[in-house]
Each structure stands twice: as structure tokens, then as C-alpha cells.
N, C-alpha and C positions, 0 to 999 in steps of 0.2 A: 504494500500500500504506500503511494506518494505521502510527501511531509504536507503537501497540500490536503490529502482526503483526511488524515491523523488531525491536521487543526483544526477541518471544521467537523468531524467527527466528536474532537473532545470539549468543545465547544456548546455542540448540541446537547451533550451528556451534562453537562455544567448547567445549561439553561433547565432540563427537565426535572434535576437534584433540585435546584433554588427554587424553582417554580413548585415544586409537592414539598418543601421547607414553607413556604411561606402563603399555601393554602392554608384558610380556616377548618379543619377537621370539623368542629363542635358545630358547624353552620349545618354541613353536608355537602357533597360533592359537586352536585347539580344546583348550588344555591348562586343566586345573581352576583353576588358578591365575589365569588369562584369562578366566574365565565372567563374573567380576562387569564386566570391562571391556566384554564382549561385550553382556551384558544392557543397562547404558548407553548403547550405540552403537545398539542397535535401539531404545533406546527415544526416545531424540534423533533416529533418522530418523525415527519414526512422529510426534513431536512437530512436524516438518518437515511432514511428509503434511499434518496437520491443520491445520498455521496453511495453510498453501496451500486446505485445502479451505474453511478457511470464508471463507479472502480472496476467494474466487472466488464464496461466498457470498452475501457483503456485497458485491458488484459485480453478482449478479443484483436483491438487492433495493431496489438505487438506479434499476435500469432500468423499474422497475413505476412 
């Protein structure tokens, strides 16, 4: 894996820790309060998704 896909890899990882660090538990998951934490958290997995999809990518276009 490039030092590229590692940064923003560890990154997202970082976002999803502090973002479920600094949800309200005691509200509940789905309370309005939680939405902006929630939007966060999916958007740092989809960030996940992507660096995976293009690492896997750039590992078809080395074998041509």
C-alpha cells in the first residue's frame, strides 16, 4: 500500500474513533443531536471503501 493510501487510510480511522468518542450515548444513537456524528462516521467509512478501491486499483494497473 502507497504512503498516500496509509495517510488517508489513518486518517479516516482517526475521524470514526473521535466521532463515536464524542457521541452522546445517554441521548441514543439515532437522536438529532447524533446526526452530525453519524453523517461523519458514514462518510469516513465510504472514505475507507474508496482508498481500498483504488489501492486494489493501482495493483491491477502494475500487472499490465
Amino acid at each position: 500500500m502507497q504512503l498516500f493510501y496509509k495517510i488517508f487510510l489513518a486518517i479516516f480511522v482517526i475521524f470514526i474513533g473521535f466521532n463515536l468518542y464524542v457521541m452522546e450515548w445517554d441521548l441514543g444513537f439515532w437522536h438529532e443531536e447524533n446526526s452530525k456524528f453519524i453523517l461523519s462516521i458514514s462518510a469516513a467509512i465510504l472514505g475507507i471503501i474508496v482508498v481500498f478501491v483504488l489501492h486494489s486499483m493501482s495493483k491491477l494497473s502494475v500487472k499490465k
